[in-house]
PDB file of the backbone (N, CA, C, O) and the ligand in Angstrom, with CONECT records:
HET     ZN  A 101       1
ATOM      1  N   UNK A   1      67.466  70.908  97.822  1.00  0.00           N
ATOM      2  CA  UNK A   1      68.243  71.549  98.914  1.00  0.00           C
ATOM      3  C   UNK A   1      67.281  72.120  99.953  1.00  0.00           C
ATOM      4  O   UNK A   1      66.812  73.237  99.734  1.00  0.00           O
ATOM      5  N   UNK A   2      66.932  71.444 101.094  1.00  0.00           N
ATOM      6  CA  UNK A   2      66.512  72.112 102.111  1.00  0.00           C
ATOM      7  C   UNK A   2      66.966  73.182 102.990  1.00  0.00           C
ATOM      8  O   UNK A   2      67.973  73.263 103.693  1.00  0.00           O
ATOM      9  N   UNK A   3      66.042  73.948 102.799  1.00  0.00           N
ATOM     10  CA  UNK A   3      66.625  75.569 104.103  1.00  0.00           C
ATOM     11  C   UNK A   3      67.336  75.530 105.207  1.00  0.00           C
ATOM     12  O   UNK A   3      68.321  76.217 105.477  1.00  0.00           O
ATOM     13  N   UNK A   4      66.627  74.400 106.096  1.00  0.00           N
ATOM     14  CA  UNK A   4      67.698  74.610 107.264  1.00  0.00           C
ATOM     15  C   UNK A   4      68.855  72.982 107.036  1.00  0.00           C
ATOM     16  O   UNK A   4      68.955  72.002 107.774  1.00  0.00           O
ATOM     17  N   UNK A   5      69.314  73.191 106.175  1.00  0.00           N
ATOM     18  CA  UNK A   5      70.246  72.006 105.647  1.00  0.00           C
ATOM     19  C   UNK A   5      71.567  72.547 106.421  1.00  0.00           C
ATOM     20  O   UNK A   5      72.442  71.841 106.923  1.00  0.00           O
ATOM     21  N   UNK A   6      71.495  74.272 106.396  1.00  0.00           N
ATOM     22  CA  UNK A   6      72.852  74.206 106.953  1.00  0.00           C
ATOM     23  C   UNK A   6      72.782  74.347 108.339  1.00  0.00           C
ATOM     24  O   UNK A   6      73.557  75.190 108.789  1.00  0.00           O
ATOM     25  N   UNK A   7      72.266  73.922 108.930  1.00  0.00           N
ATOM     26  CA  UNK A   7      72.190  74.488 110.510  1.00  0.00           C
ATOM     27  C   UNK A   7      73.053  73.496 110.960  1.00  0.00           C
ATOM     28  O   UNK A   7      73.871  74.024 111.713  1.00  0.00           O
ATOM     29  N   UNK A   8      73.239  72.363 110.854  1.00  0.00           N
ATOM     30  CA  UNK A   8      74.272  71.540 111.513  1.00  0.00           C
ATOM     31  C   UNK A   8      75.631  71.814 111.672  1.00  0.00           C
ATOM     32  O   UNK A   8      76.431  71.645 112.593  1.00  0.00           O
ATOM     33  N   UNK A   9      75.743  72.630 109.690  1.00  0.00           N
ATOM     34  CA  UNK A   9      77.340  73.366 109.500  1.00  0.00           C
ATOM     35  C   UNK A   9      77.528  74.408 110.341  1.00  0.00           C
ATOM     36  O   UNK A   9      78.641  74.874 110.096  1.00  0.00           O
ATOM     37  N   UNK A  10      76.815  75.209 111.506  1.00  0.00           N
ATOM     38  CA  UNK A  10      76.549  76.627 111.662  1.00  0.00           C
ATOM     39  C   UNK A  10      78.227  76.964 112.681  1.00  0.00           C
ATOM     40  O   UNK A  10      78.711  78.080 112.875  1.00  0.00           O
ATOM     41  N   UNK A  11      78.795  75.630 113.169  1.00  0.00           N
ATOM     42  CA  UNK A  11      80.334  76.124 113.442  1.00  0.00           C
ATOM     43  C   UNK A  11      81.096  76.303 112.395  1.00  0.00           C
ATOM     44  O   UNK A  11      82.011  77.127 112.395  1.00  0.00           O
ATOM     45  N   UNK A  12      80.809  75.563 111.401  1.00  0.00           N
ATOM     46  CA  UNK A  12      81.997  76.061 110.073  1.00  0.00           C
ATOM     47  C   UNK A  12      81.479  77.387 109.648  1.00  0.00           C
ATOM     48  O   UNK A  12      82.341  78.241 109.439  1.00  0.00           O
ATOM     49  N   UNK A  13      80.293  77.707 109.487  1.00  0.00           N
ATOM     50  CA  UNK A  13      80.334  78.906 109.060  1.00  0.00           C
ATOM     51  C   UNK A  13      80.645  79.811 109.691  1.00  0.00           C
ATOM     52  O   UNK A  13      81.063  80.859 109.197  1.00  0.00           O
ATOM     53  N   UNK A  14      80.461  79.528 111.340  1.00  0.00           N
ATOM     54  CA  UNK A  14      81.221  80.716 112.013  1.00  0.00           C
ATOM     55  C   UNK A  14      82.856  80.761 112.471  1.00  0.00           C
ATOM     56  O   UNK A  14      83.432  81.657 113.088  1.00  0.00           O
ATOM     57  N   UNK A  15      83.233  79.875 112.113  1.00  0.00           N
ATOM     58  CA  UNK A  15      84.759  79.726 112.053  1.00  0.00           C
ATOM     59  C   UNK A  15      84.907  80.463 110.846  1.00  0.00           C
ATOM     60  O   UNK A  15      85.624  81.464 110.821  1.00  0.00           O
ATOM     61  N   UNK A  16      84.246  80.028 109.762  1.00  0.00           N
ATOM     62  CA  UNK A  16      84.555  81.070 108.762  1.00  0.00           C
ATOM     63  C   UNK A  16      84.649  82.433 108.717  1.00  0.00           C
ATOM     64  O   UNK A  16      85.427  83.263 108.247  1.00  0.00           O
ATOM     65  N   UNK A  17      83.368  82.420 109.500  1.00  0.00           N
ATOM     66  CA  UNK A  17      83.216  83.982 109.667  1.00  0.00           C
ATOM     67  C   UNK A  17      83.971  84.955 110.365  1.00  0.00           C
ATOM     68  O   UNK A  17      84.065  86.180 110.293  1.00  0.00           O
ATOM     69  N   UNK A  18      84.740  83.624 111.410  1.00  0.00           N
ATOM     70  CA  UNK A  18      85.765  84.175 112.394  1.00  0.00           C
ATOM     71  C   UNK A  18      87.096  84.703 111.645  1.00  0.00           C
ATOM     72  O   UNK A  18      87.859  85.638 111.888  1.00  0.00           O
ATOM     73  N   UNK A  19      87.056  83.602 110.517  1.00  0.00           N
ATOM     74  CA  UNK A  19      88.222  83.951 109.818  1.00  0.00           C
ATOM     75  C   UNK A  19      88.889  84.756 108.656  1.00  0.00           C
ATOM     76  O   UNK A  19      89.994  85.127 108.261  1.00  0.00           O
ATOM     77  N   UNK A  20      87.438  84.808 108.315  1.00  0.00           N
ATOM     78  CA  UNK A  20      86.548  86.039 107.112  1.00  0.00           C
ATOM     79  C   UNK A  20      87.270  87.675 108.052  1.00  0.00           C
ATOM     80  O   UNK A  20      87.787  88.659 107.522  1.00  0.00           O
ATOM     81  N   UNK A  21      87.084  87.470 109.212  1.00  0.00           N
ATOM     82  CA  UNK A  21      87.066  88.473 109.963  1.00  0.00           C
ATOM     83  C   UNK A  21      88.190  89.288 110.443  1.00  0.00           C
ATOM     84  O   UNK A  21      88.404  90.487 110.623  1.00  0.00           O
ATOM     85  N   UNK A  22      88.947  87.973 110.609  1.00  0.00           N
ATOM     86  CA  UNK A  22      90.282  88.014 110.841  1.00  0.00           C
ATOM     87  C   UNK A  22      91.298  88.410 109.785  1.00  0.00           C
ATOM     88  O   UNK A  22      92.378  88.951 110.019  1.00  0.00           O
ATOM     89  N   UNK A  23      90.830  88.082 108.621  1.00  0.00           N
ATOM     90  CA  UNK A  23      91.695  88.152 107.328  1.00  0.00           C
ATOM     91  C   UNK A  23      91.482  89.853 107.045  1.00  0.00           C
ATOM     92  O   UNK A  23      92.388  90.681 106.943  1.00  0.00           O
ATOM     93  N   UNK A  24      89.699  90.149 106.934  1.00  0.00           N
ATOM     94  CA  UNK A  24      89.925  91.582 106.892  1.00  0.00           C
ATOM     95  C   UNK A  24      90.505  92.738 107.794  1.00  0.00           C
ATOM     96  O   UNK A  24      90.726  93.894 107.433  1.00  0.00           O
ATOM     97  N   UNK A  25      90.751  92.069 109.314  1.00  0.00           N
ATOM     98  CA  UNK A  25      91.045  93.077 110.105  1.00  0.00           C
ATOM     99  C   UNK A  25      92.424  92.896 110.018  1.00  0.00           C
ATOM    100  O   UNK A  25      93.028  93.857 110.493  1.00  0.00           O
ATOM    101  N   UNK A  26      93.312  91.801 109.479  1.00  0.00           N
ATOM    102  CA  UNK A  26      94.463  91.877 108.947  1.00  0.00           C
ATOM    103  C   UNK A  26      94.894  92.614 107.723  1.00  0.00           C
ATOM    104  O   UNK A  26      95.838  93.405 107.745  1.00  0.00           O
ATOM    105  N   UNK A  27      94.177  92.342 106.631  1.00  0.00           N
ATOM    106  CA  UNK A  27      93.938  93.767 105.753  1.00  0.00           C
ATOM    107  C   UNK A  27      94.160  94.859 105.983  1.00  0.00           C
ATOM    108  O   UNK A  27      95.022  95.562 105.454  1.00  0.00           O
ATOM    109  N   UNK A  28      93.212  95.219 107.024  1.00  0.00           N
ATOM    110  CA  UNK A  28      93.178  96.812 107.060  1.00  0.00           C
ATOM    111  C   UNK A  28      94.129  96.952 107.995  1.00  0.00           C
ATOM    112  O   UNK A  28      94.329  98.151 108.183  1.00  0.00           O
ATOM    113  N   UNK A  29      94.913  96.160 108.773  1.00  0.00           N
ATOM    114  CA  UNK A  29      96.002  96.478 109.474  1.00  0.00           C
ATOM    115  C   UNK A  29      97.237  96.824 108.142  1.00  0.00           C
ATOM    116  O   UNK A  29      98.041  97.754 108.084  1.00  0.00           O
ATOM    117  N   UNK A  30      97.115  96.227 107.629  1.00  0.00           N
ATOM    118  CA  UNK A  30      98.040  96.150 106.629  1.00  0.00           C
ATOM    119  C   UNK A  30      98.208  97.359 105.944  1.00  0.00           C
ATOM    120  O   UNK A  30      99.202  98.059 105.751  1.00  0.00           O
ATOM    121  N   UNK A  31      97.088  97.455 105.631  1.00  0.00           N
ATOM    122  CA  UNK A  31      97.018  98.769 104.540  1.00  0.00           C
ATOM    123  C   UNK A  31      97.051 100.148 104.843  1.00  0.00           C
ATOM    124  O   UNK A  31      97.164 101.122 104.098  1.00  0.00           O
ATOM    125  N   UNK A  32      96.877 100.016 106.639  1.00  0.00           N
ATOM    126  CA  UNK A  32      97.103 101.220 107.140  1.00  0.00           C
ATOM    127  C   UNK A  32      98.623 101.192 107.703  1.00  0.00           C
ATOM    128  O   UNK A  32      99.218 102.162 108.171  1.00  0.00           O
ATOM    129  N   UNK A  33      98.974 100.271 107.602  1.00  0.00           N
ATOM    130  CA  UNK A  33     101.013 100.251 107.962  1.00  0.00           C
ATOM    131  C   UNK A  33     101.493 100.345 106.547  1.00  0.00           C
ATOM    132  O   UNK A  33     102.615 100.849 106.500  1.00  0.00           O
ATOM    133  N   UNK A  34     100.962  99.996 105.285  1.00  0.00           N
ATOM    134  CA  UNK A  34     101.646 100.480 103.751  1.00  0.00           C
ATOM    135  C   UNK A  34     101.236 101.739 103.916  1.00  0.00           C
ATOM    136  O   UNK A  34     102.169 102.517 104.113  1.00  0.00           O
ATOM    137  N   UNK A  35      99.805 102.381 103.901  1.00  0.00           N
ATOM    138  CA  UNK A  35      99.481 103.858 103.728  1.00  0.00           C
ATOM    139  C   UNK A  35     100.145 104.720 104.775  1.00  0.00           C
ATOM    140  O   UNK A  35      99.829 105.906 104.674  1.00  0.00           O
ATOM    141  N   UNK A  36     101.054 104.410 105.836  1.00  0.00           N
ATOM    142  CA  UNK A  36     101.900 105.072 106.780  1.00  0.00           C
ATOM    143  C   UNK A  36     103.306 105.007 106.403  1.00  0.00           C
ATOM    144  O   UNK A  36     104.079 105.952 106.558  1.00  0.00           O
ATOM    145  N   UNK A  37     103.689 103.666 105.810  1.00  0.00           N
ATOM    146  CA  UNK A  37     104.882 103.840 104.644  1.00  0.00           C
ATOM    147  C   UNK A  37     104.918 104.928 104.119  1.00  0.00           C
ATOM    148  O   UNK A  37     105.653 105.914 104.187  1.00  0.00           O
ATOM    149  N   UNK A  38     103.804 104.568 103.440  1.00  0.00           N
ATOM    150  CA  UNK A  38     103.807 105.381 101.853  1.00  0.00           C
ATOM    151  C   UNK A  38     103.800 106.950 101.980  1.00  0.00           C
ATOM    152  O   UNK A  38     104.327 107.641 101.108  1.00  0.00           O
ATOM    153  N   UNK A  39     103.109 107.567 103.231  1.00  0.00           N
ATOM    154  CA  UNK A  39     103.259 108.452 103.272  1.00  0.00           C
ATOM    155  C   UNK A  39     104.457 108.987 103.788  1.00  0.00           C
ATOM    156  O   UNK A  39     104.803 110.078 103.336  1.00  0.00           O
ATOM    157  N   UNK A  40     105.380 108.276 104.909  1.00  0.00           N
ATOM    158  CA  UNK A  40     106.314 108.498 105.177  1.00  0.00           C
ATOM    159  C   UNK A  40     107.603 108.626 103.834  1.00  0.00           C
ATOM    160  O   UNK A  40     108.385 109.501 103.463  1.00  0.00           O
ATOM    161  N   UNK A  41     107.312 107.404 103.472  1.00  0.00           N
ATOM    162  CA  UNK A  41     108.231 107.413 102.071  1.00  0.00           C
ATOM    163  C   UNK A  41     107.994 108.726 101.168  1.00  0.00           C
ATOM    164  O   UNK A  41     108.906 109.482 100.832  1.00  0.00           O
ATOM    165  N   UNK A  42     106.652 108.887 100.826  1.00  0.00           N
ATOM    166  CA  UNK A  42     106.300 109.989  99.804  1.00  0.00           C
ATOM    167  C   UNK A  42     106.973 111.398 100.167  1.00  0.00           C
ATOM    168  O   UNK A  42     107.414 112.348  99.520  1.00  0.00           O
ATOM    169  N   UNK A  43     106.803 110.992 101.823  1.00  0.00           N
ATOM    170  CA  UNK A  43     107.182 112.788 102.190  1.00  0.00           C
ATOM    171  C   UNK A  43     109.038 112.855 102.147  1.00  0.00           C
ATOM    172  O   UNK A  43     109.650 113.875 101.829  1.00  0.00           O
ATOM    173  N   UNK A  44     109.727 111.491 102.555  1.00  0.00           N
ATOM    174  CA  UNK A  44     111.364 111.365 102.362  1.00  0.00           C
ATOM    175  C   UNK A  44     111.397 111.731 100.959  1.00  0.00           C
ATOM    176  O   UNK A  44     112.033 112.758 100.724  1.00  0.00           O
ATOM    177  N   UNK A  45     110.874 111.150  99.983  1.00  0.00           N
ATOM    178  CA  UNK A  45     110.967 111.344  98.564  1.00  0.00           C
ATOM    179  C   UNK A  45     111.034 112.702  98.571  1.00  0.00           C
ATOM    180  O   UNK A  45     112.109 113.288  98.437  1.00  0.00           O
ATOM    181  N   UNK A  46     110.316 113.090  98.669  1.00  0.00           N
ATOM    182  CA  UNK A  46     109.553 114.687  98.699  1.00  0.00           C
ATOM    183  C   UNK A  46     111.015 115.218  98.403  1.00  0.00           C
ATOM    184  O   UNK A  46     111.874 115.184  97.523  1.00  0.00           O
ATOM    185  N   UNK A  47     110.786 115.717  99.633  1.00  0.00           N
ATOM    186  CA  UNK A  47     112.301 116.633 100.208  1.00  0.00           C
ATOM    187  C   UNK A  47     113.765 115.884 100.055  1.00  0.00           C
ATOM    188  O   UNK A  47     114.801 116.511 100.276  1.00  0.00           O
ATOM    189  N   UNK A  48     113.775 114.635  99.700  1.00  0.00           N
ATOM    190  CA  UNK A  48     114.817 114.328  99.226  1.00  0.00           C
ATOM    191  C   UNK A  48     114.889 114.390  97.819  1.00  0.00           C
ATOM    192  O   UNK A  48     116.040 114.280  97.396  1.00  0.00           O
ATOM    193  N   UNK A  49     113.937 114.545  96.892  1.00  0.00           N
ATOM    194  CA  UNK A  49     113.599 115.186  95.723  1.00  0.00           C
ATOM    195  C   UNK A  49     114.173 116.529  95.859  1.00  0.00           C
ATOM    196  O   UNK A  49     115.253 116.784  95.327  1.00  0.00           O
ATOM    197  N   UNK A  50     113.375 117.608  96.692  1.00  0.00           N
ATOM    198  CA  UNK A  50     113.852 118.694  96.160  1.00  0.00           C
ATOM    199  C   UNK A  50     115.401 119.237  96.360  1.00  0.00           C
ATOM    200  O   UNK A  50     115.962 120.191  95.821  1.00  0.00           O
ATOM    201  N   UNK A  51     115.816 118.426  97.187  1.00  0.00           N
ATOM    202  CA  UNK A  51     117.151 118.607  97.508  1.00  0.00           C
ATOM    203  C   UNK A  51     118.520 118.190  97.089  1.00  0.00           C
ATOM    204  O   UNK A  51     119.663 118.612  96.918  1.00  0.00           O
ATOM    205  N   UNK A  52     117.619 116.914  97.004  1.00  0.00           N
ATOM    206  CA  UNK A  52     118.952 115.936  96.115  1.00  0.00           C
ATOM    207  C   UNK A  52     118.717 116.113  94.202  1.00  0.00           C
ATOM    208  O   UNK A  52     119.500 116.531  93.349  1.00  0.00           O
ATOM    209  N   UNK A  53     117.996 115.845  94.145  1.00  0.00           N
ATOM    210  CA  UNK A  53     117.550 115.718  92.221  1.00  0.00           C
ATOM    211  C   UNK A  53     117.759 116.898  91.090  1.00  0.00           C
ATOM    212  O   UNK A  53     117.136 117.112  90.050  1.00  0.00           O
ATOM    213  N   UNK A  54     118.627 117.428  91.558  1.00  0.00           N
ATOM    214  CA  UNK A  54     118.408 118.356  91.051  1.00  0.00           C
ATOM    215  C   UNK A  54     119.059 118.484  88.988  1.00  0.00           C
ATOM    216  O   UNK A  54     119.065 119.512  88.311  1.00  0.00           O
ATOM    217  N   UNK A  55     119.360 117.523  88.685  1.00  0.00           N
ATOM    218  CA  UNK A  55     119.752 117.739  87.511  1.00  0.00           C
ATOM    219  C   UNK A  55     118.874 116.776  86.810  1.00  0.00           C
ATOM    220  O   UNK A  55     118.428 115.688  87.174  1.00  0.00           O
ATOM    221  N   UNK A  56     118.759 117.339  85.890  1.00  0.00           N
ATOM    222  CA  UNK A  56     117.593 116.316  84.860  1.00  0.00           C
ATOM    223  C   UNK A  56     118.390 116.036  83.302  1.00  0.00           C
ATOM    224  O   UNK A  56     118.939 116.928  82.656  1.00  0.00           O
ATOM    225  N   UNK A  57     118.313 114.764  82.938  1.00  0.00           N
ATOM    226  CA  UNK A  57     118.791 114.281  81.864  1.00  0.00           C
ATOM    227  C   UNK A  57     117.781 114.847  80.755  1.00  0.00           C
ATOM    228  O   UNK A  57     116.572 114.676  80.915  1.00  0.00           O
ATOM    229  N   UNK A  58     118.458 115.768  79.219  1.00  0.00           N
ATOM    230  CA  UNK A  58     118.304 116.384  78.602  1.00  0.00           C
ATOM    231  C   UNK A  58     117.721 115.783  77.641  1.00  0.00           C
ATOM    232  O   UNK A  58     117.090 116.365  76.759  1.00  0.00           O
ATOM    233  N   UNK A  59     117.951 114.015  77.763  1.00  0.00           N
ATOM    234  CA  UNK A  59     117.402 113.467  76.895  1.00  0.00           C
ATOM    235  C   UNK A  59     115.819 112.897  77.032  1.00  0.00           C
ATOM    236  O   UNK A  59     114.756 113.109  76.449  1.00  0.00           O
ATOM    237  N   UNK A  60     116.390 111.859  78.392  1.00  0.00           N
ATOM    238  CA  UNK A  60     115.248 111.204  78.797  1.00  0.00           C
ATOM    239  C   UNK A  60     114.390 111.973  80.167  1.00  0.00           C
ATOM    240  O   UNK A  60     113.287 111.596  80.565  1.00  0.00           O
ATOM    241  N   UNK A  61     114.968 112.810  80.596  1.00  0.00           N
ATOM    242  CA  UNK A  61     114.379 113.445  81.945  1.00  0.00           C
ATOM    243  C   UNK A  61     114.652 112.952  83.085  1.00  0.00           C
ATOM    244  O   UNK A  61     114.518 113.590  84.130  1.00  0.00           O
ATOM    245  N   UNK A  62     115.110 111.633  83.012  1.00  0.00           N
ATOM    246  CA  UNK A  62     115.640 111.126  84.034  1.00  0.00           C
ATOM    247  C   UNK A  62     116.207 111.975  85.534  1.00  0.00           C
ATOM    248  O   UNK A  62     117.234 112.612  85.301  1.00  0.00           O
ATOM    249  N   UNK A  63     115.876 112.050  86.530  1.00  0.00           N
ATOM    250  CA  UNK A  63     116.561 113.086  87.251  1.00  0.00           C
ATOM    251  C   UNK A  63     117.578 112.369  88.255  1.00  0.00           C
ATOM    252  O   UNK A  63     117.375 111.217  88.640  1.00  0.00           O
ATOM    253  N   UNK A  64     118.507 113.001  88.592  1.00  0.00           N
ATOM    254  CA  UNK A  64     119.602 112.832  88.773  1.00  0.00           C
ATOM    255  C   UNK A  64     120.571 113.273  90.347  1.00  0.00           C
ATOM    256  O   UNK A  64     119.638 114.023  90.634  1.00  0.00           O
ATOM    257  N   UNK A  65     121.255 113.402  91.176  1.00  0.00           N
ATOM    258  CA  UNK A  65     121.474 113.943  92.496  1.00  0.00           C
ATOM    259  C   UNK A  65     122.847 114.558  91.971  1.00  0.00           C
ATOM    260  O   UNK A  65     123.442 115.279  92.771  1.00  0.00           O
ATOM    261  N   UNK A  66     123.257 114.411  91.072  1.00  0.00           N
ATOM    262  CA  UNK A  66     124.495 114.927  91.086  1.00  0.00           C
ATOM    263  C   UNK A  66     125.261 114.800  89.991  1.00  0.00           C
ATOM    264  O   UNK A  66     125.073 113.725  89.422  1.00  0.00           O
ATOM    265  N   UNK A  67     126.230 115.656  89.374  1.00  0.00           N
ATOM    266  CA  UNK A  67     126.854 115.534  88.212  1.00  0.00           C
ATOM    267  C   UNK A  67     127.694 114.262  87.702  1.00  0.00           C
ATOM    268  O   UNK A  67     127.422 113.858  86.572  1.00  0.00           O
ATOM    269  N   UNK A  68     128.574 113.674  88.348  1.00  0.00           N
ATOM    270  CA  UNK A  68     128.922 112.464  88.281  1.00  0.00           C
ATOM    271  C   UNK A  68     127.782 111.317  87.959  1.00  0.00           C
ATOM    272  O   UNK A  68     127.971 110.518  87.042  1.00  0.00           O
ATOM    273  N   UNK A  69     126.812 111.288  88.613  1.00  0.00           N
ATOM    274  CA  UNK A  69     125.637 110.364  88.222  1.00  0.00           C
ATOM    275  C   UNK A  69     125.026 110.486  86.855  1.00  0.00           C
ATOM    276  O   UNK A  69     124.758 109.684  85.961  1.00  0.00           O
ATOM    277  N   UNK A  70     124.874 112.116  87.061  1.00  0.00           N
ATOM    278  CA  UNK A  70     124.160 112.354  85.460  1.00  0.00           C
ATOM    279  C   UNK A  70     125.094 111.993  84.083  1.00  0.00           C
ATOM    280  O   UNK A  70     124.620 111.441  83.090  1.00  0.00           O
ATOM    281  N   UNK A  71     126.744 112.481  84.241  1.00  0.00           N
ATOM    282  CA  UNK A  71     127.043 112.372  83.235  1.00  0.00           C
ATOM    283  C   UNK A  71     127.673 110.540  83.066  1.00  0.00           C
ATOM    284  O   UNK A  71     128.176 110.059  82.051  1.00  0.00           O
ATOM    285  N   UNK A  72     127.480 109.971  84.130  1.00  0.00           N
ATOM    286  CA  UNK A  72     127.838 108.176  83.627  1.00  0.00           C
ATOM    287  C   UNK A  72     126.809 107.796  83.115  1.00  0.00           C
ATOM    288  O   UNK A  72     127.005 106.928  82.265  1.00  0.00           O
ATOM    289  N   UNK A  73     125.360 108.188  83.327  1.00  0.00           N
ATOM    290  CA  UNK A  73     124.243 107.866  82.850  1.00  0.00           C
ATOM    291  C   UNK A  73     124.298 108.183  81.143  1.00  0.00           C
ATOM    292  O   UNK A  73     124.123 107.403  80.207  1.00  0.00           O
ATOM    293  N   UNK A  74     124.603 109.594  81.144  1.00  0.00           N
ATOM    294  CA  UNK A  74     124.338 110.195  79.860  1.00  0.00           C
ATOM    295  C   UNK A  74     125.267 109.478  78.598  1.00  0.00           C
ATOM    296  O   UNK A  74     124.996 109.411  77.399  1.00  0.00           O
ATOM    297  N   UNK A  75     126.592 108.919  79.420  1.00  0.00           N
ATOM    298  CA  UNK A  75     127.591 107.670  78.482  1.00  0.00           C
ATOM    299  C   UNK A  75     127.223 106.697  78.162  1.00  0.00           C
ATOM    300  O   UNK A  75     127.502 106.161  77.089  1.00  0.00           O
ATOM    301  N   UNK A  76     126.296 106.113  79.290  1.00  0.00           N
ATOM    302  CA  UNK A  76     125.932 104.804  79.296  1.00  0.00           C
ATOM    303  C   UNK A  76     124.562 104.761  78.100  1.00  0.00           C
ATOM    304  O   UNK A  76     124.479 103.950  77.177  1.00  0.00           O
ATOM    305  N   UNK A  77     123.588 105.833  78.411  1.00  0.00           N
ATOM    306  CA  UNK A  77     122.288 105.481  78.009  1.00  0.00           C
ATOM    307  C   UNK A  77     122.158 106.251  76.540  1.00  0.00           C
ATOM    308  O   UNK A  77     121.528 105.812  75.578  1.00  0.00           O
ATOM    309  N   UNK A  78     122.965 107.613  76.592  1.00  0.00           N
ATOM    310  CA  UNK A  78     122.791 108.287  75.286  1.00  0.00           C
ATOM    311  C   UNK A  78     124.061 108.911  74.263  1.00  0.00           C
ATOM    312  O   UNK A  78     124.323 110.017  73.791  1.00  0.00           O
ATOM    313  N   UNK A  79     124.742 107.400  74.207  1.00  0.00           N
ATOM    314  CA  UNK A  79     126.260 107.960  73.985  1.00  0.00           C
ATOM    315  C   UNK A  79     126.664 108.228  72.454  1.00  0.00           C
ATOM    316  O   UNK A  79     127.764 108.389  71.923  1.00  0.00           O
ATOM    317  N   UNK A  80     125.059 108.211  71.831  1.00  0.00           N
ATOM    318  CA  UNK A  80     125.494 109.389  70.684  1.00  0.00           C
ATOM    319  C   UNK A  80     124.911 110.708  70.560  1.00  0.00           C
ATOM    320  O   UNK A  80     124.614 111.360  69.559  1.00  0.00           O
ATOM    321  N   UNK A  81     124.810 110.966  71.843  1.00  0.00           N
ATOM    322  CA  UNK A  81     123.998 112.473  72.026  1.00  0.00           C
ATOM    323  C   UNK A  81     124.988 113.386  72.666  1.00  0.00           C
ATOM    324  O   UNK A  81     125.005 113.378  73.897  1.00  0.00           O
ATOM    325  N   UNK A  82     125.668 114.033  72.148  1.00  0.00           N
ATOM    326  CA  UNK A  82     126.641 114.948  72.796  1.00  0.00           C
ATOM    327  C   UNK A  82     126.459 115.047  74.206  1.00  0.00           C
ATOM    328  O   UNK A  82     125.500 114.730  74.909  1.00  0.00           O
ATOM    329  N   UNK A  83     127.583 115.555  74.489  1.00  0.00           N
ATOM    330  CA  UNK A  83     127.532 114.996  76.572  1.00  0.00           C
ATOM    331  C   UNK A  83     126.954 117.104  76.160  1.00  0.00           C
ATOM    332  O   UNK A  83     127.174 117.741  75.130  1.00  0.00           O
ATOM    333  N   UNK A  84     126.284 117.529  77.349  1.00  0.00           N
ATOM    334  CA  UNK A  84     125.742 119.166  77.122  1.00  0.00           C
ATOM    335  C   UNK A  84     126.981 119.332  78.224  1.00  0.00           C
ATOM    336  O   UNK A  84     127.385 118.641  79.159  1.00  0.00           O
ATOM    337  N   UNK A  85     127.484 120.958  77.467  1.00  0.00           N
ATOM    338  CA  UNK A  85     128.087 121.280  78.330  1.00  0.00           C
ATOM    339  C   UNK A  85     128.893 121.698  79.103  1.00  0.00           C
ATOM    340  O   UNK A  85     130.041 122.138  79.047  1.00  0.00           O
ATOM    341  N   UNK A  86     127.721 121.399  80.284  1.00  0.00           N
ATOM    342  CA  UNK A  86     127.781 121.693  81.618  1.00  0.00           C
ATOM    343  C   UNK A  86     128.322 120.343  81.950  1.00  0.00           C
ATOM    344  O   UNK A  86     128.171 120.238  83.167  1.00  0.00           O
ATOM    345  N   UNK A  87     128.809 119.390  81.543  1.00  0.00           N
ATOM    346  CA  UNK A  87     129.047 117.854  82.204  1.00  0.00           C
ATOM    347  C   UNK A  87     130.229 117.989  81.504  1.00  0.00           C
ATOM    348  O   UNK A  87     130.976 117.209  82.094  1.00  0.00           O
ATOM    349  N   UNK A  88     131.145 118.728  80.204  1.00  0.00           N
ATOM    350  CA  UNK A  88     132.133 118.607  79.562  1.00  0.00           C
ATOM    351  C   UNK A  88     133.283 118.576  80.825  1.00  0.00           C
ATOM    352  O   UNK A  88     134.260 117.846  80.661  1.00  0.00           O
ATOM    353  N   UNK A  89     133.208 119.094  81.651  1.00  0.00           N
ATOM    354  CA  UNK A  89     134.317 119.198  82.623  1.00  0.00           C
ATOM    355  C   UNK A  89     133.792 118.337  83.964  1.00  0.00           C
ATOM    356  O   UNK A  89     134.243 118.581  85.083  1.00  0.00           O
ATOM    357  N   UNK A  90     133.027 117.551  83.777  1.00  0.00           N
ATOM    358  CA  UNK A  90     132.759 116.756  84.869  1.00  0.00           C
ATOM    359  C   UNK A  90     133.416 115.630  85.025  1.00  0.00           C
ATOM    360  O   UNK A  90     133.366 114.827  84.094  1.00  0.00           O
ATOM    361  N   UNK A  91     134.220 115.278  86.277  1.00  0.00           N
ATOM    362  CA  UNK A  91     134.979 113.928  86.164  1.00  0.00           C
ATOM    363  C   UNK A  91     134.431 112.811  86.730  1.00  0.00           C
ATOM    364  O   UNK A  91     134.320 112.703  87.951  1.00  0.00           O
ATOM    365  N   UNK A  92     134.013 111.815  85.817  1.00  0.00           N
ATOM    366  CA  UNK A  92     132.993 110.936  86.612  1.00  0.00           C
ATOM    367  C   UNK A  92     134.242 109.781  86.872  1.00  0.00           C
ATOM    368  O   UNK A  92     134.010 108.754  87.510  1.00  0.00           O
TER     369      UNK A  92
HETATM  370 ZN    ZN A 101     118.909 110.140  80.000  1.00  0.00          ZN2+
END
């Protein structure tokens, strides 16, 4: 293999390189529009966490927005575990 063997290729490699280039600056476009998601999402979660979730399944922890949700869950997923309760009078 001679050294300057590749000098003839030196447009493919810079097409490559063009495209090497292109792929990462697509990357990091990318990852900075998921990491702007994500933070957007994380922070909706957030506060829609502390606001909405507020009941937690006794069994599995599962958390929950509301009594109707929790106690169809608690039929569905743990229906030989006494309903607790605070869900005895809940009408799902
Ligand atoms: Zn559960």
């Amino acid at each position: 293999m001679a050294i300057g063997g590749n000098v003839g290729t030196g447009v493919n490699i810079t097409s490559d390189m063009a495209r090497g280039q292109q792929k990462i600056q697509s990357q990091q476009k990318n990852a900075k529009k998921q990491a702007e998601q994500k933070k957007k999402q994380g922070h909706d979660q957030k506060a829609a966490a502390k606001a909405a979730l507020i009941y937690t399944c006794t069994v599995c922890r599962t958390q929950m927005p509301d009594p109707k949700t929790f106690k169809q869950h608690f039929e569905s997923k743990h229906p030989k575990t006494p309903l607790p309760p605070e869900l005895a009078d809940v009408q799902a």
